[in-house]
C-alpha positions in Angstrom: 3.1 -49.3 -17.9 -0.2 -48.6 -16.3 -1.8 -45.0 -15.8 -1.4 -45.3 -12.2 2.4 -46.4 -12.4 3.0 -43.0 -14.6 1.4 -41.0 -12.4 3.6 -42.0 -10.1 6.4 -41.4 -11.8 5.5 -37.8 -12.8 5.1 -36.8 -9.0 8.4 -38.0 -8.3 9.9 -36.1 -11.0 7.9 -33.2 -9.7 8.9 -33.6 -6.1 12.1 -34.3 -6.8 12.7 -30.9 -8.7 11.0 -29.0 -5.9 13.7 -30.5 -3.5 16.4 -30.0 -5.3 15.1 -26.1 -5.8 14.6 -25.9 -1.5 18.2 -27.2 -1.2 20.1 -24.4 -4.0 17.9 -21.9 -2.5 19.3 -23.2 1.0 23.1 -23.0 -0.7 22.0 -18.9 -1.3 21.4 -18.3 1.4 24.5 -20.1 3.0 27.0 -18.8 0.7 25.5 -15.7 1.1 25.5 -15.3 5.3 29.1 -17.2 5.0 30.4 -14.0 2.6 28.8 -11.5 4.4 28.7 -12.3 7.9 31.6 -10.4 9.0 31.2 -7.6 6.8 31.3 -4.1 9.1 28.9 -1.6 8.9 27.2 -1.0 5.6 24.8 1.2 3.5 23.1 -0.2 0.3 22.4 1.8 -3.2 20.0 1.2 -5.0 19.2 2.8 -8.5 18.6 1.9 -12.2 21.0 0.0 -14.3 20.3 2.1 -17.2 21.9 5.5 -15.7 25.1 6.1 -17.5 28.2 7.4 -16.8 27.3 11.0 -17.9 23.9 11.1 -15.8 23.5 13.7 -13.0 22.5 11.0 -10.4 25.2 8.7 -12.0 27.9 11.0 -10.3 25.8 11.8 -7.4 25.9 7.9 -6.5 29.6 8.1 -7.1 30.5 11.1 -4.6 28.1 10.1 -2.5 29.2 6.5 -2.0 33.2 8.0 -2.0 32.0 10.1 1.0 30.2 7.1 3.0 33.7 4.7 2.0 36.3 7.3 3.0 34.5 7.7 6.6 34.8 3.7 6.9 31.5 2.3 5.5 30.8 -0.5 3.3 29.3 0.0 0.2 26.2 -2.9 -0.8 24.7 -2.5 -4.3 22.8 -5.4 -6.4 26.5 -5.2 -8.2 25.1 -4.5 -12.0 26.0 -1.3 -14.2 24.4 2.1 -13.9 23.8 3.3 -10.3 25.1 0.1 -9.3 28.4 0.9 -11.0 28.4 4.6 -9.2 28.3 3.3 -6.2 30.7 0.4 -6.1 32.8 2.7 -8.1 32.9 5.3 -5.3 33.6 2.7 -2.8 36.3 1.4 -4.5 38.3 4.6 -4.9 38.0 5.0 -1.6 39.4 2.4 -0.6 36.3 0.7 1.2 34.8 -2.5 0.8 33.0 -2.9 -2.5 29.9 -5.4 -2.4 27.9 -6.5 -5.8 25.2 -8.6 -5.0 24.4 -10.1 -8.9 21.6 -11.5 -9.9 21.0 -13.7 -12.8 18.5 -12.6 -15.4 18.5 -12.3 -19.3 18.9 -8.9 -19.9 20.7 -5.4 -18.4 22.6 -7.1 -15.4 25.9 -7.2 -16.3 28.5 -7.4 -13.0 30.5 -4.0 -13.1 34.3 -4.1 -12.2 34.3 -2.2 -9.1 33.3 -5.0 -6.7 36.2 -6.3 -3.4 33.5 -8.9 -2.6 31.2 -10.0 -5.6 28.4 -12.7 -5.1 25.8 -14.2 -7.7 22.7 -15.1 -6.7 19.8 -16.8 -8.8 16.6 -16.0 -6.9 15.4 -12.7 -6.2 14.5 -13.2 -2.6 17.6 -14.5 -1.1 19.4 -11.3 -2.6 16.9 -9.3 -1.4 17.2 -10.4 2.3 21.0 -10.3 2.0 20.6 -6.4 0.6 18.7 -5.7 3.8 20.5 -7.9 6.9 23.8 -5.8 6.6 22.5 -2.4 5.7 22.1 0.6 8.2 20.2 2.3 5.9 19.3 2.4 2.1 20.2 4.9 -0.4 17.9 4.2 -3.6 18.7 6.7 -6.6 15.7 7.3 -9.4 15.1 3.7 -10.8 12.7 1.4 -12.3 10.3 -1.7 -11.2 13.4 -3.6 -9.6 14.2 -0.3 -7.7 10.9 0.4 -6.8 10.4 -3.2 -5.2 13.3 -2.9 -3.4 11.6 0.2 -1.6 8.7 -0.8 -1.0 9.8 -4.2 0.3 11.7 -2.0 3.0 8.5 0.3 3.9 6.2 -2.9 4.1 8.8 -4.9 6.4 9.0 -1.3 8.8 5.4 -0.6 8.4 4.6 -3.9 9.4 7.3 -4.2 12.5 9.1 -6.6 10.7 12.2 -4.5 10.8 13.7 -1.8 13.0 13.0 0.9 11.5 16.1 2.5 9.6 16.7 5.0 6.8 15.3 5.1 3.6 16.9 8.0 1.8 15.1 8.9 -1.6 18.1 10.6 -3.7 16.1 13.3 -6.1 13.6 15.2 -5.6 12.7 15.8 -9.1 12.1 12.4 -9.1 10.9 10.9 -6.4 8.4 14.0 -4.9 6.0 13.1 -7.1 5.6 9.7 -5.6 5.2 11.1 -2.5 2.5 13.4 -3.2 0.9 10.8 -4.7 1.3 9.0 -1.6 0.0 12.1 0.6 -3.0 12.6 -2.1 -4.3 9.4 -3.0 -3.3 6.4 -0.9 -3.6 8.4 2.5 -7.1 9.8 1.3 -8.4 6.2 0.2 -6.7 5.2 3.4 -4.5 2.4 2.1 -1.7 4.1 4.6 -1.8 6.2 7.5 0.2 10.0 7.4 3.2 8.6 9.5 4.0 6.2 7.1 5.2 8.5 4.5 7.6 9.7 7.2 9.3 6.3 6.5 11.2 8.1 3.9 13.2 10.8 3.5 14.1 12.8 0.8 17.8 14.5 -0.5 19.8 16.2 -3.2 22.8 16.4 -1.0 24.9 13.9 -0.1 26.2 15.8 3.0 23.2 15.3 4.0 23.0 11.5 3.6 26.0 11.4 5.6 24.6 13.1 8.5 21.7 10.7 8.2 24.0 7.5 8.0 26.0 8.8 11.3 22.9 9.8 13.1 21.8 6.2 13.0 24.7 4.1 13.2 24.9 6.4 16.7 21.4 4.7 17.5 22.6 1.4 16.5 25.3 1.5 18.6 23.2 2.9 21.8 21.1 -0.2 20.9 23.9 -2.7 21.1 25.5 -1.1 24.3 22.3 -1.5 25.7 21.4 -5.3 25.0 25.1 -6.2 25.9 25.8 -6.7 22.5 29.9 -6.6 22.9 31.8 -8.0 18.8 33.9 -7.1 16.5 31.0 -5.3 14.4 30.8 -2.8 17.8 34.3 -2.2 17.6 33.9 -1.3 13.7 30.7 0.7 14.6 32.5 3.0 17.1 35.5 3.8 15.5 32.9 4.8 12.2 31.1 7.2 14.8 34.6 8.4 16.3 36.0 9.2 12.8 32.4 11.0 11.6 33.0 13.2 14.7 
């Protein structure tokens, strides 16, 4: 076979796998808007998978994701053990729906057991849009890289005007102050960000507080809706959440 026939060959081969990776990450994000399209309103959790069951912030996610379920919310989380578990714990004993959002990767994610509605998902971006599209607002609990990706894919895609701008509630302020003084002292100094987009975020111990955050804006959702003529069965679900946080 001549040099010019294999080189053929090899950029088939090499096509060929790139198409056949566009068309699974296509079936993602099918299955994924399929599963989830007629979820009702929801809040996602973030966190590390490493927290265990006797952390502080561990039982923090867990009341304050049983709060959000027993006023009527769903409960989104990447689906894997620590923080993860809390939260899909809390919704579950509540009796709200549970989502775990999985992802396949060699170490630490391991589905938990707390899930109504569990999905796996291969590539990091597909999850990460369905984590956002049915979220009102995101609760993310101290956690590590993939945590702190997850945020700062949500302040790029407001900062930018990619989004509506909804909640981001930073859960600890041991934790997470120090990120935003570094924020305040550094990156607004060297002018990497402006002062206004630190208020982006906002930062809790309490999840009473979270609550009140979560109503306040599914309230603005809803004015938003009414307004555009927006009239489906995630309204109706919408409503009667703001009716029973009343």
């Amino acid at each position: 076979m001549s040099d010019q026939n294999s080189k053929i060959i090899e950029e088939l081969k090499l096509r060929q796998g790139d198409t056949w990776r566009v068309l699974k990450i296509m079936s993602e994000f099918v299955k994924g808007f399929d599963e989830l399209a007629h979820l009702g309103p929801a809040v996602t959790f973030f966190g590390s998978s490493r927290s265990k069951e006797t952390d502080i912030y561990y039982k923090l996610a867990y009341e304050t994701a049983f709060m959000l379920g027993k006023k009527g919310y769903t409960i989104i989380t990447g689906g894997g053990p620590g923080i993860m578990e809390a939260a899909n714990r809390g919704a579950y004993d509540s009796g709200a729906v549970s989502v775990g959002l999985n992802i396949d990767i060699p170490t630490e994610q391991e589905a938990n057991k707390y899930q109504n509605i569990s999905l796996q998902f291969d590539y990091f971006f597909v999850r990460k849009v369905m984590l956002i599209k049915y979220s009102l607002a995101y609760i993310i609990f101290p956690g590590g890289f993939g945590t702190f990706d997850e945020l700062f894919e949500a302040l790029t895609l407001i900062q930018t005007g990619k989004s509506h701008r909804f909640p981001v509630i930073l859960f600890g302020s041991d934790y997470w102050q120090p990120l935003i003084d570094y924020m305040k002292n550094v990156m607004i100094k060297f002018g990497t960000i402006d002062p206004e987009d630190v208020n982006i975020m906002t930062i809790t111990d309490d999840p009473e507080e979270v609550l009140e955050i979560v109503h306040k804006r599914s309230e603005e959702k809803y004015r938003y809706l009414e307004e555009y003529g927006q009239q489906n069965e995630f309204m109706k679900k919408l409503k009667k959440l703001i009716e029973k946080g009343k």
